[in-house]
C-alpha positions, 0 to 999 in steps of 0.5 A: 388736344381737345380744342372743342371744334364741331367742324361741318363745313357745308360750302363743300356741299356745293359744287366744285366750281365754288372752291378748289380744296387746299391745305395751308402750309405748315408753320412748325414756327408759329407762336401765339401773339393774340388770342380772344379768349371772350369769343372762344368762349361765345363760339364754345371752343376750349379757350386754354387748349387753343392758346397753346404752343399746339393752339398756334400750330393747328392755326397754322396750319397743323391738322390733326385726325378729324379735324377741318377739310380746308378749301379756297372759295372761288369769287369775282368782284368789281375793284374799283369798278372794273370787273375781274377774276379773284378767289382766295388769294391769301386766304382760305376757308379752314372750316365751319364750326357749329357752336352750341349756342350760337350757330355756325360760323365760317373760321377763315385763315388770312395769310396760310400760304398760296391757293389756286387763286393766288395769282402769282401772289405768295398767300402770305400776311405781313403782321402789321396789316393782321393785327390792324383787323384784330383791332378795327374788327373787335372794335366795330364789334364793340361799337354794336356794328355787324362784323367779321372778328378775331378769333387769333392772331399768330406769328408764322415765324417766317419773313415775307417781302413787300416794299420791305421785309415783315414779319409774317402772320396769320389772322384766324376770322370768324364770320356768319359766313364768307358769301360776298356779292363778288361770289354771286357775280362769279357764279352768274359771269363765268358759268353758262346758265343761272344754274349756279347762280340758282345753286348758290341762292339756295345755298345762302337761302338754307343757310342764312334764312331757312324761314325762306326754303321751299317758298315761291317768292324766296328769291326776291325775300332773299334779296329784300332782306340782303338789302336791309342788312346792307341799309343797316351796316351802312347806317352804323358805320356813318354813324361813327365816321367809319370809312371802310376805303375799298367798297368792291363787291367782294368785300360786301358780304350778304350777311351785312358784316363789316369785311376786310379792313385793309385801308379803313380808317375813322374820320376825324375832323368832318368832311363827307369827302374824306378818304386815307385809302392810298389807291383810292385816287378818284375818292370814289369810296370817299365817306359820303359816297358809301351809301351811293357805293352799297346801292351799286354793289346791290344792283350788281348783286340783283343782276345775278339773281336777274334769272331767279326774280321772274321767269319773263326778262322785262318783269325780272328787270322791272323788280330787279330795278325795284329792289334796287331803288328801295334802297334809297328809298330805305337808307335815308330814313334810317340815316335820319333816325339815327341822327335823330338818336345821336341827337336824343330827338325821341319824337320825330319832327319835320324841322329836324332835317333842317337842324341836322343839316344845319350841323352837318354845314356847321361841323364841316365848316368849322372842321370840328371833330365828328365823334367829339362834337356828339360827345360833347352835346351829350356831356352838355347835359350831364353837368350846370353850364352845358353849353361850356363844353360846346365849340364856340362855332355851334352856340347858336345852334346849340341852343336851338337844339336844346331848346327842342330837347327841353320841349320833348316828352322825356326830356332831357333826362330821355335824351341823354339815355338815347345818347349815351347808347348811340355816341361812344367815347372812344373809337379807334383813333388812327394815330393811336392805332398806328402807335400800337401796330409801331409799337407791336410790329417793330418793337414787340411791344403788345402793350399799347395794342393791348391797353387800347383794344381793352378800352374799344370793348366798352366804347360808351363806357367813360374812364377815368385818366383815359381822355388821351383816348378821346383826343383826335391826332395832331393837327398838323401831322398832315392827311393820313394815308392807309394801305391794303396790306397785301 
């Protein structure tokens, strides 16, 4: 069958010291449980053919003549700060497809069985952990966030073991690529010399900014432009209350996609010190800190390229160190200019900072919903009597802020269009998630999954009789707690 895959994977191209070629194990059992039509068809595959009996097999792991050459990729990472070996353990990199419009892309299978790097792992995936990717992952995406998504999701047929028996499961992943940080601090920790270090710069470099090839500085344009990506990732996700929960340096790619969702969550109610992931006990992935977390994964990554940056050490280090403060020197510009969008300040003002800070105390305070409260400034124009839609907590501060979006050219009318493009409706509530893994996983019922991830395709788009989506959880259903899922 004819699924429309131009496979040519180029990570084989490196050295063997990146990967170790594997084949995931054959799941004659395997069933379709979600397939995204919307991006097969933007990779250009053959969307009918996939979701097949037969689209599921070759997902699990049913290769036919010609088709991908599958390999784990080799990498490291600081988990938690400490240093140690990974690689994929549950995971491989089933091929590369170049799609005809749109570049190509890393497919990558979650759960196909064990690898080299397995460590004593069973390579499996429980369902619930897999269709909780498919959810967040197409959400960020509709949110205009930069993300890895999901192409599939396939029940295996088999049982696997946790705390308890689970269904089993595999997640198809799609990804500009999967070059992580982690990958760097591999090549630079456990290969003697920077060649392949050097290796792998020029192989990013030729894959993701071929603008850079054979040019002098393109190392340190290479790392300029890692950097941006990460202010632009970080920025997005503060902007909606996303708390990724486990910031290692293997789960930041280069590209600037969002990568992994294991123990992620959204924030409710405000609190920069908000943190559900269960093994993050020290907070240090807390939601505020994950601007701080993406600077010190950054100077992790410039430490491998120390070599590439300038032939003399002092000077490596002095731009190294350069690059790495330009970070906050970058971040907090681009925070700021996106509240202000959140906001609908269309002319910047020096008294911003202090009005927005102002908020920030004022929502933490009165522990108002973070998503809701900009929601509600937005609305607040949109009908007479506005300010009926605000929280009595932010009156005065309400009218101070209305009163300078009066005063700016555009007025309200601006505002309210720069709003409406930066505040959604609807994120994915972690009560309303949890519903639809309980409902899916423990009773085969997709329809709640379904319904929701239908509404976070088009966040910024209100609709009617769904304000049930809106609603953060129950306030006294205690803290919430996420889990890896490994």
């Amino acid at each position: 069958m004819n699924f429309c895959f131009r496979w040519d994977t180029t990570y084989r191209g490196l050295p063997g010291f990146f990967y170790k070629a594997t084949r995931p194990d054959a799941m004659p059992a395997a069933r379709m449980l979600i397939f995204n039509a919307s991006l097969a068809g933007e990779l250009g595959l053959n969307a009918d053919a996939l979701n097949s009996p037969e689209g599921a097999r070759f997902f699990a792991g049913e290769i036919p003549d010609g088709g991908p050459e599958p390999l784990a990729q080799a990498y490291a990472g600081h988990q938690f700060a400490n240093f140690t070996m990974l690689g994929d353990g549950r995971a491989l990199l089933y091929g590369e497809h170049v799609s005809p419009t749109s570049g190509r892309f890393d497919i990558h299978l979650k759960g196909a069985g064990q690898t080299a790097f397995s460590r004593r792992g069973d390579g499996r995936a429980a369902l619930g952990p897999m269709l909780r990717e498919y959810i967040i992952s197409e959400a960020m995406h509709g949110l205009g966030i930069p993300t890895t998504r999901t192409l599939a999701v396939v029940g295996t047929g088999e049982d696997v073991y946790r705390q308890e028996i689970q269904q089993g499961a595999i997640l198809v992943r799609v990804a500009r690529s999967h070059l992580r940080v982690g990958t760097f601090e591999y090549a630079a920790a456990f290969h003697k010399g920077p060649d392949m270090v050097r290796e792998l710069a020029d192989y990013a470099i030729n894959r993701h900014h071929e603008d850079l090839v054979g040019t002098e500085s393109r190392y340190c344009e290479f790392a300029r432009r890692v950097i941006a990506a990460q202010v632009d990732l970080i920025t997005h996700w503060m902007r909606v209350g996303f708390v990724h929960g486990v910031m290692n340096t293997d789960n930041m790619a280069i590209t600037g996609e969002s990568i992994d969702f294991g123990p992620c969550a959204f924030m409710d109610r405000y609190d920069p010190a908000t943190v559900f992931s269960s093994i993050d006990r020290d907070a240090r992935y807390a939601f505020a800190r994950q601007p701080e977390i993406a600077q010190w994964n950054l100077a992790r990554f410039l430490e491998t390229l120390l070599p590439m940056l300038h032939s003399d050490q002092d000077e490596a280090l002095r731009i190294a160190n350069e690059l790495a403060r330009s970070f906050m020197v970058a971040y907090p510009k681009a925070w700021l200019g996106m509240m202000r969008t959140k906001l609908g300040l269309t002319e910047p003002l020096d008294a911003d900072e202090r009005m927005i800070s102002d908020l920030h105390s004022q929502m933490r305070s009165s522990r108002l919903d973070y998503n809701n409260t900009f929601l509600a400034l937005t609305r607040s124009m949109e009908q007479d009597g506005g300010d009926q839609v605000i929280p009595e907590e932010l009156q005065t501060w309400y009218q101070t802020w209305r009163d300078r979006v009066r005063a700016q050219s555009g007025g309200e009318t601006a505002a309210l269009n720069l709003m409406k493009r930066s505040n959604p409706v609807y994120i994915p509530r972690n009560h309303l998630v949890e519903e639809a893994l309980s409902a899916a996983s423990g009773k085969g019922d997709f329809d709640p999954l379904f319904k929701l991830s239908d509404i976070l395709r088009e966040p910024y788009a209100w609709r009617s009789g769904m304000e049930y989506y809106e609603e953060p959880g129950p306030v006294d259903s205690g803290p919430y707690r996420t889990f890896c899922g490994t």
